[in-house]
N, C-alpha and C positions, 0 to 999 in steps of 0.2 A: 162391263164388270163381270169376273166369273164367277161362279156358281162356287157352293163351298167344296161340292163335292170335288170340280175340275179343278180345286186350287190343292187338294189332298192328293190326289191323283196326279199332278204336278212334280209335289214333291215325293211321292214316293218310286215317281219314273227319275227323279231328278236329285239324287240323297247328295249331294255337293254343289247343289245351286240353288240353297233353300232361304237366302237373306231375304227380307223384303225388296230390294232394289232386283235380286234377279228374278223373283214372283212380278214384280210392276214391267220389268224387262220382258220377261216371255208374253205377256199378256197385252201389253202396251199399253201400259196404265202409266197415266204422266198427268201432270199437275194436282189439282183441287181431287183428283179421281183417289189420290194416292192415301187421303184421310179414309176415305169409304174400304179401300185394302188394308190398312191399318185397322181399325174398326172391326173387318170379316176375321181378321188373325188373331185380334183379340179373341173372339166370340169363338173361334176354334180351341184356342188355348184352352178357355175357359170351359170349356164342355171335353176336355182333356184329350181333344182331337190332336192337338199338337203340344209340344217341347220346345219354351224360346231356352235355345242352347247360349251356353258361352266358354269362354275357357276355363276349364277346372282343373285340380290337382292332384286329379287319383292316380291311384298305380297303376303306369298303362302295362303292364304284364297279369292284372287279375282283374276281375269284376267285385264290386261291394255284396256284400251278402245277400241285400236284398234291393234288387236291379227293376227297373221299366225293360220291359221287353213288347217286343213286337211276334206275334204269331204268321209263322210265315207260309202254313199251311203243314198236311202230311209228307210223311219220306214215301220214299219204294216200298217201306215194310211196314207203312203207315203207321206207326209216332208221328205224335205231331211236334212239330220242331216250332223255335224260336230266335229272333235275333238281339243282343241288346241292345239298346239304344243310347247306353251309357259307357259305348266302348271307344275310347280315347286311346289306343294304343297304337301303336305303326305296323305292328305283327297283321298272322291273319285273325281273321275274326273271330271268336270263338264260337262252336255248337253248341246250342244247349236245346237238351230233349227233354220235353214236360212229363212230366210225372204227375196222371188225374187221379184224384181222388172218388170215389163212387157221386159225393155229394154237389160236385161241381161243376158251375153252369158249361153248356156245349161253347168251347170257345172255335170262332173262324177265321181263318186267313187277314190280317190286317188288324186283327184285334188286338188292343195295348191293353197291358197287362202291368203290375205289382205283383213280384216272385218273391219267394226265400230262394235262392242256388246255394246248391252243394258241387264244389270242384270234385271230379273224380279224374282218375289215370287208368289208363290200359284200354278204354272204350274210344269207340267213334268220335263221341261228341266228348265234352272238355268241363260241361255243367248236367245238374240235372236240376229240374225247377219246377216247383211246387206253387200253385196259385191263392194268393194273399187276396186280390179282388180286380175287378175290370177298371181301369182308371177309365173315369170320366163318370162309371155306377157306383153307386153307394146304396142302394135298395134299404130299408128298415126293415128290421128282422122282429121276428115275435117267437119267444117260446110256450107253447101252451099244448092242450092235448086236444088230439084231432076225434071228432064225432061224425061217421061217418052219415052221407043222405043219398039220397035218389041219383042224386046229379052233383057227385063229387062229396065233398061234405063242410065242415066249419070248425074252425079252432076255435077254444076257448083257452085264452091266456091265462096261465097261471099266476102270474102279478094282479096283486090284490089291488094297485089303485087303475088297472086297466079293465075295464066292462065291458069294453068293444069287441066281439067277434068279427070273425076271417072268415070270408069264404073261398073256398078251394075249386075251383072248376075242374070239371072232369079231365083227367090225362094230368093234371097237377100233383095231384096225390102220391106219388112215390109210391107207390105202394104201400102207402100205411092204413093201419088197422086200427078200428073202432078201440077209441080208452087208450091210444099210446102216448107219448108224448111226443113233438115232434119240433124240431126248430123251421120256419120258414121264412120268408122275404117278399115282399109285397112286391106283387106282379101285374101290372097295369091299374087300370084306371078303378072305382067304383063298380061292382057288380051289382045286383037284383036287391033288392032293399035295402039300398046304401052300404050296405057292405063294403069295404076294402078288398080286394083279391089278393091274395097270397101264393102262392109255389113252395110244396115244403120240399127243404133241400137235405134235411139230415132226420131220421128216423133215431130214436131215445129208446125206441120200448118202451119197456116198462116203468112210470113216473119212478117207479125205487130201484130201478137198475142202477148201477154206478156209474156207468155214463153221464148221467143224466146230474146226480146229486149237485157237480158245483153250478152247474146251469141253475140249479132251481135256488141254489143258495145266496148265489148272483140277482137271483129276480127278487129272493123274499128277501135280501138285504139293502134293496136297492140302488145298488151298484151300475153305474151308467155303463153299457156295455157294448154301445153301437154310437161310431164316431157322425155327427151332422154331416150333411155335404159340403159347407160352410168352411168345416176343418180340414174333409179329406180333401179339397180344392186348393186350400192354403198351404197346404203339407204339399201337395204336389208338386205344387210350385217352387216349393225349394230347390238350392241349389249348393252343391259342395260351398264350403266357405274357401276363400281364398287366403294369402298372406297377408295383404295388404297392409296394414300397420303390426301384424302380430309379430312376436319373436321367430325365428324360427328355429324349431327344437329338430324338426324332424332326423336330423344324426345323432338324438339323442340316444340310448337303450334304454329307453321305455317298455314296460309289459304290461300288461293285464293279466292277474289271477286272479277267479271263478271258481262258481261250481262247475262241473264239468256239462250242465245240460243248462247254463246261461243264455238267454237268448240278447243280453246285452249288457254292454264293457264300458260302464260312466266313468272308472277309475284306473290310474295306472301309477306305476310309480317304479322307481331308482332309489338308488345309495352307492356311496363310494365316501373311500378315506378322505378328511378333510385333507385339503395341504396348508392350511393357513397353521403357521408355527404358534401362535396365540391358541390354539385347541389341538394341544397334541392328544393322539385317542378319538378326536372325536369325528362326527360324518356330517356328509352333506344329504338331506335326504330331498326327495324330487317327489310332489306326489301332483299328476296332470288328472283333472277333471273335463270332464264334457262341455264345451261351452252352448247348452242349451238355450239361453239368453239369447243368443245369434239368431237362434231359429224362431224364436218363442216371442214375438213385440209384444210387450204390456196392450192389455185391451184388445188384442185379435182374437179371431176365432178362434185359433189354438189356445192361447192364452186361456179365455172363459173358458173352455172345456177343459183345459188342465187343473183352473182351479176349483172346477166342478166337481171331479174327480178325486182332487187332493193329494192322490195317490197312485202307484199301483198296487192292484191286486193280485195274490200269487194262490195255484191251484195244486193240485198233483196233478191234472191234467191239460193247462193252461193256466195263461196270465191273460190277469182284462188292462192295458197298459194305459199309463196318464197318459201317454201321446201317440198320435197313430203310428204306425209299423214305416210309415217312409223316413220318421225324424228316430223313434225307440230302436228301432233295428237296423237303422242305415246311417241316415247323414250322423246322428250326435254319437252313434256307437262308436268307440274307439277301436274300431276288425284291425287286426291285423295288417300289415302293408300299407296300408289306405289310411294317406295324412287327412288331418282330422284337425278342427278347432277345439281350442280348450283353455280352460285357466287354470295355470301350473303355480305352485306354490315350493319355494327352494325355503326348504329348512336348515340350520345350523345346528347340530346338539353336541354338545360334549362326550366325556369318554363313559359318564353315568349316565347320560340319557337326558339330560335335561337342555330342553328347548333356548339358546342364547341368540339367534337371530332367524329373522323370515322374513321375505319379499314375495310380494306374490305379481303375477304377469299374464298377458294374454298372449296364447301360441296358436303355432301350427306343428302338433306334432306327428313322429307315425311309428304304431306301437310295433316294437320288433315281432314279438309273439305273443299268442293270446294261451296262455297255460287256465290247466287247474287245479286245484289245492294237491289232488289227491300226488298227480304227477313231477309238483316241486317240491311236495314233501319226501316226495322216493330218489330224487336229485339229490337231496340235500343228505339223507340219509345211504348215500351211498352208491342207488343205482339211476342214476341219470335215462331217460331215453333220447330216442335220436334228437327230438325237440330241443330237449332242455342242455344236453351235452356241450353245445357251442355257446352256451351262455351262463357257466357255470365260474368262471372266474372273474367275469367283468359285471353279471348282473346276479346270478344268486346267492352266492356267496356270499357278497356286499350288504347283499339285502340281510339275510340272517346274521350277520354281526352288527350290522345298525340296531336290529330288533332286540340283539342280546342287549343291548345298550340300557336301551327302552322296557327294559323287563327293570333293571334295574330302578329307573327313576318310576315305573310301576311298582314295586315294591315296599318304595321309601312313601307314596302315596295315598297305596291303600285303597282303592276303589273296593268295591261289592263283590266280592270271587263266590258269586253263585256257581253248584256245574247241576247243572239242569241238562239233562240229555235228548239232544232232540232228535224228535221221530220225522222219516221220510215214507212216506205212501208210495209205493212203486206199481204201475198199472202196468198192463199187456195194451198189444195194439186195440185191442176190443174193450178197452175200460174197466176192467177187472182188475181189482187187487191180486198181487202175487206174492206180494210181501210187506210187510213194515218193519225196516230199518231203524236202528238205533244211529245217528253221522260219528263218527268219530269228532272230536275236537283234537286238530293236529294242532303243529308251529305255524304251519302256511297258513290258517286259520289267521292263528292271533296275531301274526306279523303284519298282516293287511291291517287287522281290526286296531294295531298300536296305531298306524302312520296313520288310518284316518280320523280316530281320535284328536291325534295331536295338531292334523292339518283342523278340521272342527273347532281346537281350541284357537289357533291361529288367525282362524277368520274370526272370530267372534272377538279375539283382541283388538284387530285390523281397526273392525266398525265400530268398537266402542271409542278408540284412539283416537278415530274421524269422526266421533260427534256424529254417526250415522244411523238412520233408523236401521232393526231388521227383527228379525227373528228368530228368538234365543230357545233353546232345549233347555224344558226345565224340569227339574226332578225334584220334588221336596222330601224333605225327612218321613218318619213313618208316622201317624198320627199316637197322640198317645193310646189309645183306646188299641189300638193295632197293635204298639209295641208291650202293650200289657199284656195281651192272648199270647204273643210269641213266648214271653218271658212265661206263661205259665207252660207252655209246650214245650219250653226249652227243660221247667223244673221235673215237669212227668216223666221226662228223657232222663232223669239225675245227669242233666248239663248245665251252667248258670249266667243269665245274664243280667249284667248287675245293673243294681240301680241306683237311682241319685247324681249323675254324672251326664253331662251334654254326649247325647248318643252319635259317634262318629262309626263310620264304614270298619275301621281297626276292630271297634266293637265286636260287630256283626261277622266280623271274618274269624275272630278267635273264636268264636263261637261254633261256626259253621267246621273249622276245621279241630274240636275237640268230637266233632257228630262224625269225621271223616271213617270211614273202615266199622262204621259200628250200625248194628239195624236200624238207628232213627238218621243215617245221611240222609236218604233220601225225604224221612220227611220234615228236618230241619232245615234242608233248601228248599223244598216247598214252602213251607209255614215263615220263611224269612221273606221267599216272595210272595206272596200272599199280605205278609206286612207292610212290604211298600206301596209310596200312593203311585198312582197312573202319572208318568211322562206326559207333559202337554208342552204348545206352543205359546208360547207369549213375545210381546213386544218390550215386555217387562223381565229384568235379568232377578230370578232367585235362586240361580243355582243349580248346578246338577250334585245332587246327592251321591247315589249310586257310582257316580264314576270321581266321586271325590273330586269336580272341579267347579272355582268361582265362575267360569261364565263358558258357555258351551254353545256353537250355533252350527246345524247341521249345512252343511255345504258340498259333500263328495257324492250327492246322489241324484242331481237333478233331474236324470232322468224318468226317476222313480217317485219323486217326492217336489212335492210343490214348495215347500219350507224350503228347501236348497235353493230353488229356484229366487226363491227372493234373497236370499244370500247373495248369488250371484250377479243380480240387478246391483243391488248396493253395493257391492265391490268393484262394478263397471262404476258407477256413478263418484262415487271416493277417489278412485281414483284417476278419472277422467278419462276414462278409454272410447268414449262412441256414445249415441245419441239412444242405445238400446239397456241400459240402465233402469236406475227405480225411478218409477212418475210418481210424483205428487200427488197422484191417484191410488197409488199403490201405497204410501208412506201414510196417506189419509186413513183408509180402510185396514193395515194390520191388525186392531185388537179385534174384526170382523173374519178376518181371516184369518187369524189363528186359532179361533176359538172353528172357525169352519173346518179348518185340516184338521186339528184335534181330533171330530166329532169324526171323519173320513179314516181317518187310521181306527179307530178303533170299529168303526164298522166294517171295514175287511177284516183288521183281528177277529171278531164274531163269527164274518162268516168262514172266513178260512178255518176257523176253529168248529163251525158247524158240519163244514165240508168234512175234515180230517173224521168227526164222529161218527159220521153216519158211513164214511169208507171204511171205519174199523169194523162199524156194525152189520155192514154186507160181506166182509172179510169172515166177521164171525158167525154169519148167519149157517152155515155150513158146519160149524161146528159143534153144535147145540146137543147138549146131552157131554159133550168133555168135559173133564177136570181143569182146571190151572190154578196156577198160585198167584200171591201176590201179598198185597200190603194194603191194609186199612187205611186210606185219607183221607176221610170225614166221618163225624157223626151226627145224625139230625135225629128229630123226633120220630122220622116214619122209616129209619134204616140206618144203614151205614153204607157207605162209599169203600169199593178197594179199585186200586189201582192196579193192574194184572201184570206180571213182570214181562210177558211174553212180545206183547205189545206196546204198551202204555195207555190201556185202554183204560175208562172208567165205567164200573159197573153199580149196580145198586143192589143192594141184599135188604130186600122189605122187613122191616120189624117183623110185619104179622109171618114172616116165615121161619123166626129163630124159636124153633123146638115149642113145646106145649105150656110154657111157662110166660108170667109175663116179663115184660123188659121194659126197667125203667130210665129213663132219660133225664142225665145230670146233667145241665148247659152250662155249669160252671168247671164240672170237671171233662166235659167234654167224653162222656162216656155213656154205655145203654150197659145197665147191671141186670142179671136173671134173678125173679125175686124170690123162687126157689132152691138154686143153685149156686147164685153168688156170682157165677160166670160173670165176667167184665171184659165188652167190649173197648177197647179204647184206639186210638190213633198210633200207626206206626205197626201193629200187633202180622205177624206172618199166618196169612191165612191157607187155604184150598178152599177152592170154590168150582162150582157146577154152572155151568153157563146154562140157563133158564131158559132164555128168548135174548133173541137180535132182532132191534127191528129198524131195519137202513132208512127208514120214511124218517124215524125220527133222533136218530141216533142211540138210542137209548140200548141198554144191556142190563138184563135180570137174572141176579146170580142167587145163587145156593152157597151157605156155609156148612161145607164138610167136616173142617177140621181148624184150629186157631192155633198157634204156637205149637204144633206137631202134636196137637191132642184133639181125639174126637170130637165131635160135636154130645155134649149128652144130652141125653132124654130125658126132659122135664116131668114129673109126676103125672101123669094121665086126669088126676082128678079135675085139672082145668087148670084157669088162674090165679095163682095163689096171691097170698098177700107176702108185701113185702117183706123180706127178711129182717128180724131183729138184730140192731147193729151199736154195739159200745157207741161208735162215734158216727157223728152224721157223714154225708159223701165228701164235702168240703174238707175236715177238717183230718177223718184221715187218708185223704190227698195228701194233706200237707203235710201230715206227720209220714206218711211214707216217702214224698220227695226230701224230706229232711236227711230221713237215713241216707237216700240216695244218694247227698249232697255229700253228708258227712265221709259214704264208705267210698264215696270218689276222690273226695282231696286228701284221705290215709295215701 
């Protein structure tokens, strides 16, 4: 029998005679021998020395984005080159030149690898390729701050439920410096008083540098951030899906549109005029999902770790993904060229938009092009580029008159029309801020966000139809106690929301759009979302409020989201497609796991919302002693909150800083009044403010008020704190008698 090594060495002299029968052939393994060869190929597989191939159905003119590659040593100009191992094509083979990063390990000749490739033109080689990790390694990684000793030194983890220190042995160190923080990966066995051994591979500096902030917000939110070996073994082993029983779409004109820095495509979608004479006006709309389920068996190691996860989590400078980078970024992503499995859903809607029939189906489809918003918003408006030019009559086009469709039967419905602007954090290659971004909200936006709406409503009809478990998006109305604050925000604004009457979305929109063009928009769409309760998961249907529908089940994301995922299971299971459906296991534990996704989204909400603060507050740590403006959105007892126009950053102006008088605090009118000047703070009000202190550790920002409503700040009486002002009517009541006129001089 041979050695594992002479059986690798085999196939790498012999890349066309790699089946078992020609391994037992060359070596002359015959009978009972042939279990023990079988057995050694496993045990190679398995330690991700080898690839059991078989026929797949990728594009043999391109490689998938993110490829098994083999290192095939240096060139003449020494690059280190690579071959894929996933090249199915008749042509020649393509080059692809690695591209190292400072942080990553020394790879040598023969070593199999996990890349991201980028195609380029006009160079030697044909790819350039970026290292993901060593298949077959999966090392466990720790981020903490290295303290430096005699002989190397020791991390101490910054996750609070981890006690265990690392020791570093000399020449491991990177060169890092006492007090930095540093990420590293555990590098053999047990060192000197039981220690673990580490290798740090990436240097942080300084713990409050911005490099460092989503790391550290990932560990203090505990966010699972390194996949078991268990998963990355599992994953590996996948393999493109085939036809087999699916439809097949792939001549269909399928796209995917993104943001333009997606690192993955769960959704796609079409439209075209009906031809059925029964719905003159109306379209047929196509919207193809990832068939993650394929990949993903109930109860496997991916599985648990997905529903671990619950989620992904998104960074300005990374994503920590629910499932590793061979299934998120390769097999379920829908790239371009490269047919893909997936469940497609064929809608029917009328000439107003309203949904008259759906079918839904399991394919093989392959998305023509992978656009992004920003690029088929400029097609649509006029200047197409090269991309989008040849798909402007049969696929864009289509799409934007299905969506006007759908604007329609959106209007007669009435969902939530918050416009809440959101902020992008844009770093440099060195983790610094450079900027924050207000997104535009285009059409390519909401055109996406209609068809997957409607597909969400679709499945969630599907599984109620079938008497099937799963798991519904529920949104409930605002509480009353919540929608009574609004209603008093809405009165201080002289805007009105009335009462007495079963509170629907129409409500909250006339509302929202008498605040439009006027200084309280912005904080009447806050203080409306602030009144709604939190989105959860249940097994139980009550409704999506916000988007104004009886039954809502998320299903277009499963890459991203574990809730889809079980979507998806029950729609295999419904409608009998394969034996990878929902278990009985899984229909047992819903109201367990939903309440566990719940808790998972909203803890990356947190921390993504922690990250985003403390990057504004190393952005504005630089600027410390400027002015900006902005708008008052809170008041508490020890300050006031503004919101800075420049950013969207939030800051805090300490009571004890506003001038030499005191300030008192109405919680019913939601105001700080000066008890020698009368001054009144309240919400909404346009201020100037002096940035104080930035302090990136913990997001936080300490402002100065210069000026309120284009008027100085004055100077309180020197003699101290006075008492409070004598006043005809208390704080309450004339509130109310001032929102009265306010009411009265608005509806003249």
């Amino acid at each position: 029998m041979p050695t594992k090594d002479e059986i690798l060495q085999w196939i790498s002299d012999n890349p066309t005679l790699t089946a078992k029968r020609d391994i037992a052939k060359a070596f002359g393994i015959k009978g009972a021998a042939r279990i023990d060869l079988k057995r050694i190929l496993k045990e190679l597989e398995a330690d991700g020395h080898l690839e059991k191939r078989k026929k797949t159905y990728r594009d043999p003119d391109r490689l998938p984005p993110v490829s098994v590659l083999q290192i095939t040593g240096p060139s003449p100009d020494g690059d280190l080159m690579a071959r894929p191992l996933e090249w199915m094509g008749e042509g020649v083979e393509p080059v692809v030149l690695m591209i190292p990063r400072a942080s990553d390990p020394a790879l040598g000749e023969g070593d199999r690898i996990l890349a991201r490739l980028t195609e380029v033109r006009g160079e030697a080689h044909h790819y350039e390729a970026r290292l993901i990790r060593r298949i077959g390694a999966n090392p466990h990684r720790v981020l903490g701050v290295f303290r430096k000793g005699a002989e190397g030194g020791r991390i101490l983890p910054i996750d609070k439920g981890d006690g265990k220190e690392w020791q570093v042995p000399e020449g491991s160190t990177g060169g890092a410096k006492d007090g930095e923080l540093v990420e590293a990966e555990q590098a053999g066995p047990m060192g000197r008083m039981g220690l673990p051994r580490a290798r740090i591979i990436t240097r942080l500096g300084d713990p409050s540098a911005p490099k460092a902030v989503s790391l550290i917000a990932i560990h203090q939110h505990g966010i699972p951030d390194d996949f078991p070996d268990d998963v990355i073994a599992e994953a590996d082993s996948m393999k493109p899906a085939g036809l087999d029983a699916r439809v097949d779409m792939r001549e269909m004109p399928l796209i995917t549109i993104d943001p333009f820095d997606a690192r993955d495509h769960d959704d796609a979608c079409w439209a075209h005029e009906d031809d059925d004479p029964k719905n003159e006006g109306g379209f047929v709309l196509w919207v193809a999902i990832a068939d993650v389920a394929h990949y993903v068996p109930s109860g496997g190691a991916i599985d648990r770790e997905a529903r671990k996860r619950g989620n992904s989590s998104y960074f300005p400078d990374r994503v920590v993904p629910m499932l590793p980078d061979r299934l998120s970024g390769d097999l379920c992503s829908l790239h371009e060229g490269v047919p893909r499995a997936c469940i497609a859903l064929r809608m029917q809607i009328n000439a107003v938009g309203e949904k008259i029939a759906h079918r839904f189906q399991r394919g093989l489809m392959r998305s023509v092009a992978s656009l992004n918003y920003q690029e088929v918003q400029q097609a649509r408006d006029g200047a197409p580029n090269e991309k989008c030019a040849p798909l402007m009559d049969e696929v864009i086009t289509p799409l934007y008159a299905a969506y006007e469709a759908l604007v329609k039967a959106r209007h007669r419905r009435q969902p939530l029309d918050l416009d809440l602007p959101e902020r992008k954090v844009i770093l440099s290659d060195e983790g610094l801020v450079t900027s924050v971004n207000f997104t535009d909200r285009l059409d390519a936006h909401k055109l996406i966000e209609e068809f997957m709406i409607l597909a969400n409503v679709a499945a969630a009809e599907t599984l109620v139809a079938k008497k099937s478990p799963l798991l519904f998006r529920v949104h409930e109305e605002p509480s009353p106690e919540k929608l009574e604050s609004l209603r008093d925000t809405a009165q201080a604004a002289g805007l009105v929301l009335a009462k007495g009457q079963v509170l629907k979305t129409s409500h909250l929109n006339a509302l929202l759009a008498a605040a439009e063009n006027t200084d309280f928009d912005e904080l009447i769409n806050m203080s409306t979302l602030r009144a709604m309760t939190q989105a959860y998961y249940s097994p139980a249907n009550f409704g999506h409020f916000g988007l104004a529908l009886l039954a809502y089940a998320h299903f277009t994301s499963p890459i991203r989201r574990y809730s889809d995922l079980i979507v998806h299971r029950a729609l295999i299971t419904a409608h009998g497609w394969g034996e990878d459906g929902l278990t009985r296991a899984d229909a047992e534990r819903l109201d367990e796991t939903a309440t566990h996704i719940s808790e998972t989204e909203r803890r990356s909400m947190m921390a993504e919302r922690d990250t985003t603060d403390r990057y504004l507050a190393a952005f504005l740590s630089e600027r410390v002693g400027q002015e900006f403006t902005g708008k008052i959105s809170g008041i508490a007892k020890f300050g006031a909150f503004v919101k800075l126009d420049e950013t969207g950053a939030d800051g805090l102006i300490p009571i004890r800083t506003l001038g030499r008088e005191y300030f008192h605090f109405d919680r019913e009118a939601g105001t700080l009044m000066g008890s020698d000047t009368g001054l009144t703070i309240s919400i909404g009000q346009r201020v100037r403010v002096k940035l104080v202190e930035a302090a990136p550790v913990t997001g936080g920002l300490a402002l100065e008020l210069i000026s309120i409503e284009g008027k100085d700040m004055p100077r309180g009486p020197s003699r101290g704190r006075g008492k409070p002002m004598k006043r005809k009517l208390s704080t309450s009541r004339r509130k109310t008698a001032k929102t009265k006129r306010k009411v009265e001089r608005t509806r003249r």
